[in-house]
C-alpha positions in Angstrom: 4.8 -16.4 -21.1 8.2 -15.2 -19.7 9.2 -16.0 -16.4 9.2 -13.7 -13.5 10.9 -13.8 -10.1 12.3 -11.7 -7.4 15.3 -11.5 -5.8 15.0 -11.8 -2.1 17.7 -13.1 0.7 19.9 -14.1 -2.5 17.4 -16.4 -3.7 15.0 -15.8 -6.3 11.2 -16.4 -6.0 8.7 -16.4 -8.6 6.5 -13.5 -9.0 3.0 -13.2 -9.9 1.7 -10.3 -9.1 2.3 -6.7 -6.9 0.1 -4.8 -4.7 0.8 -1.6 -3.7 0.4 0.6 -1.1 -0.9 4.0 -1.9 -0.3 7.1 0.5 3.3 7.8 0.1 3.9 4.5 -1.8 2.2 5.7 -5.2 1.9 9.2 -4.5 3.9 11.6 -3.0 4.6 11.9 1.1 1.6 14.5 2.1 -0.3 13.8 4.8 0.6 14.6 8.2 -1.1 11.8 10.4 0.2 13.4 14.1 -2.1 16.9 12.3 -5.0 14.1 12.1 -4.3 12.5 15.4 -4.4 16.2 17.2 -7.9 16.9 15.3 -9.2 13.7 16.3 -8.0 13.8 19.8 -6.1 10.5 20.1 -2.4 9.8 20.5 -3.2 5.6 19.4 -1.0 4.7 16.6 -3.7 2.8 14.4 -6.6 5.3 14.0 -8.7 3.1 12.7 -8.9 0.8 15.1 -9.0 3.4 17.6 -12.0 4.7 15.4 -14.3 0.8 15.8 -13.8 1.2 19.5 -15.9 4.6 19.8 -19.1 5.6 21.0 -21.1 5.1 17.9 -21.8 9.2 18.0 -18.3 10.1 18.2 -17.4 7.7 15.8 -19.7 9.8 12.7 -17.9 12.8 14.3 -14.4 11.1 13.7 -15.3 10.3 10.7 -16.0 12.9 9.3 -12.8 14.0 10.0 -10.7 11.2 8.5 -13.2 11.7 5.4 -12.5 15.6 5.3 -8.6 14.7 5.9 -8.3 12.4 3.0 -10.1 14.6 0.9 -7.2 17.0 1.3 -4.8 14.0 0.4 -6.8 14.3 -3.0 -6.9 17.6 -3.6 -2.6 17.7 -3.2 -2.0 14.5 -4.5 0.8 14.1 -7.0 3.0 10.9 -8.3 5.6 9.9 -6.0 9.7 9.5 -7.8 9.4 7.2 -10.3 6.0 6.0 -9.5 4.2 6.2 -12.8 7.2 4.7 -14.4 7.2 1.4 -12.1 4.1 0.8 -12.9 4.5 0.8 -16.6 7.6 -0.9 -16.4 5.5 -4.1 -14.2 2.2 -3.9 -16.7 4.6 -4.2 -19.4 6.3 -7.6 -18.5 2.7 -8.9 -17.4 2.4 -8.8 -14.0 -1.4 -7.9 -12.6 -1.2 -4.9 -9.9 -3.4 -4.0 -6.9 -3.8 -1.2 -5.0 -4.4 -2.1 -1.4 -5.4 0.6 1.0 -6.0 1.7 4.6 -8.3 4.9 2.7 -12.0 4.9 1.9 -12.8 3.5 -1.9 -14.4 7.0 -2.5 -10.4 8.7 -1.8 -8.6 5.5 -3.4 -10.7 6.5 -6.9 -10.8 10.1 -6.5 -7.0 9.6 -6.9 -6.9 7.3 -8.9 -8.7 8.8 -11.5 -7.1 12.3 -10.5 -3.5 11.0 -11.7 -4.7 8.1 -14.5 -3.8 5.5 -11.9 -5.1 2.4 -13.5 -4.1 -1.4 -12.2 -6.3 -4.6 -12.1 -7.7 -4.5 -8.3 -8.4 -1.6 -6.2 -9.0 -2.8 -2.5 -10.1 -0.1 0.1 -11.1 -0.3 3.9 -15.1 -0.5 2.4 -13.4 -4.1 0.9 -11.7 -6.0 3.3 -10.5 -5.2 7.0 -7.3 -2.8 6.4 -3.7 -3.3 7.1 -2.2 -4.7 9.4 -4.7 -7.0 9.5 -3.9 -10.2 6.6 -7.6 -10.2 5.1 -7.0 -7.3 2.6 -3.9 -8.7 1.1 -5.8 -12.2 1.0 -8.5 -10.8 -1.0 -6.3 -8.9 -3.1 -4.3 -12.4 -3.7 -7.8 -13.7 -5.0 -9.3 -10.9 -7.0 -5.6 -11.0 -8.8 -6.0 -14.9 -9.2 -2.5 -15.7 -8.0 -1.1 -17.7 -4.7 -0.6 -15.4 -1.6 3.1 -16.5 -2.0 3.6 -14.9 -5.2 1.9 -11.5 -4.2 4.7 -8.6 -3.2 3.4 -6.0 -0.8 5.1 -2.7 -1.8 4.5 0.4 1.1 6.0 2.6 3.4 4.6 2.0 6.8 4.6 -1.0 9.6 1.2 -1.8 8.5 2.0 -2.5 4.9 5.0 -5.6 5.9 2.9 -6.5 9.1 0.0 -7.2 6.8 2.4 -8.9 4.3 4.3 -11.2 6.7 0.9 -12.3 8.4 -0.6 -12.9 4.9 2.8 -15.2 4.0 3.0 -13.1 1.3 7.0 -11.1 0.1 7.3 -7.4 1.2 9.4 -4.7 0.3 9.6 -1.6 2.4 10.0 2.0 0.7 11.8 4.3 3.2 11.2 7.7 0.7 14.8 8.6 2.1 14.3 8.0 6.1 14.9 5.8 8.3 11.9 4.4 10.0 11.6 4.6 13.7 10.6 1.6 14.3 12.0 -2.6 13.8 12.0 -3.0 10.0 11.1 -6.8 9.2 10.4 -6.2 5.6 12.1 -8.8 2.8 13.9 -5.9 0.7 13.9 -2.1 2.0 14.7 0.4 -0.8 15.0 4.4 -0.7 13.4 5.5 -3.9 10.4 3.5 -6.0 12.6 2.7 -8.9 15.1 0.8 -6.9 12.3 -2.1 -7.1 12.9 -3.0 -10.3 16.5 -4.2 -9.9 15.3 -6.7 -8.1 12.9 -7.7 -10.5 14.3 -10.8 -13.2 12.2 -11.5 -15.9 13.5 -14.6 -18.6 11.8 -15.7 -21.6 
C-alpha cells in the first residue's frame, strides 16, 4: 500500500481519508441562502439551528421551505471546476471519501445519483448533528474506519473548518474565487478544487 500524506504548515501529515463538503464544494455555487433566509423570515446565520428553536408548528412550516429550497439545489445542480476529476484522482490512489452535509439525506442522494456522485460514506443532517457541530465529522471518521486525525474536511463555508478544527481533524478551505467575509482558520485555503491535489504526496 503506498503512502499518503498532506502537506500542511510545511510539514507533511499522513492521510487517510477525505470528506467533502457538498453545496458549492462538489457542485457548483447555486444557492442563494440570504433568498432562503428572506422566505424563512430570519436574518440568524445558522438556519438550522434557528430552525430547533421554533414553535413546533412553525418549524413543519420552515421546513417545508428548506425542503422545497433544496429541491431546487437538485433540480440545477451541476459539478463544480474540476470536481469530478478530484475525486477520481483521490479513489485512484486509495483513499476512502465521504460526503458530509448540512442537507437532508433525501437532497444529498437525489444529487448524488443525479451527477453519478459515488464515495464510500454519505452523512446528512438525518445522520449526525450538522456542521459546525464535531459529531458529523466524528461519525464520518468511523463509518470511513480511519483516526479523526487523518480525516481532511474539504468545504467552502465557516461551518465546514469550525466543524473540522473542533473534531481535531485537517481542513482545507475552497474560496470558488472570493474572499470570505469572515476570519479564515482553515489549514490550506485554495481558489479552485484542483489546487488540492498539489498538496497531496503519495510514495510507494
Amino acid at each position: 500500500m503506498p503512502t499518503i500524506t498532506i502537506k500542511l504548515n510545511k510539514t507533511h501529515r499522513p492521510l487517510r481519508g477525505v470528506a467533502f463538503d457538498l453545496d458549492s464544494t462538489l457542485t457548483r455555487p447555486h444557492l442563494d441562502f440570504q433568498r432562503l433566509r428572506q422566505r424563512l423570515g430570519t436574518t440568524e446565520p445558522d438556519i438550522l439551528q434557528w430552525l430547533r428553536q421554533l414553535p413546533p408548528a412553525q418549524q413543519v412550516r420552515a421546513l417545508h421551505i428548506i425542503e422545497e429550497f433544496e429541491q431546487d439545489g437538485v433540480a440545477n445542480v451541476a459539478w463544480n471546476e474540476g470536481a469530478q476529476d478530484v475525486l477520481q484522482a483521490l479513489r485512484a490512489v486509495g483513499l476512502p471519501l465521504a460526503i458530509v452535509t448540512r442537507n437532508s439525506r433525501t437532497s444529498l442522494l437525489a444529487v448524488c445519483a443525479k451527477l453519478g456522485i459515488e464515495v464510500d460514506v454519505y452523512v446528512a443532517r438525518d445522520d449526525a448533528p450538522p456542521k459546525p457541530d464535531p459529531a458529523c465529522l466524528y461519525y464520518a471518521a468511523q463509518r470511513l474506519r480511519i483516526p479523526i486525525d487523518g480525516l481532511l474536511m474539504v468545504g467552502d463555508f465557516r461551518h465546514d473548518i469550525e466543524a473540522g478544527r473542533a473534531a481535531g481533524a485537517m481542513t482545507v478551505l475552497l474560496t470558488n474565487g472570493t474572499t470570505p467575509p469572515w476570519s479564515v482558520e482553515a489549514d490550506v485555503v485554495i481558489a479552485r478544487l484542483p489546487e488540492l491535489l498539489s498538496y497531496i504526496e503519495v510514495t510507494p
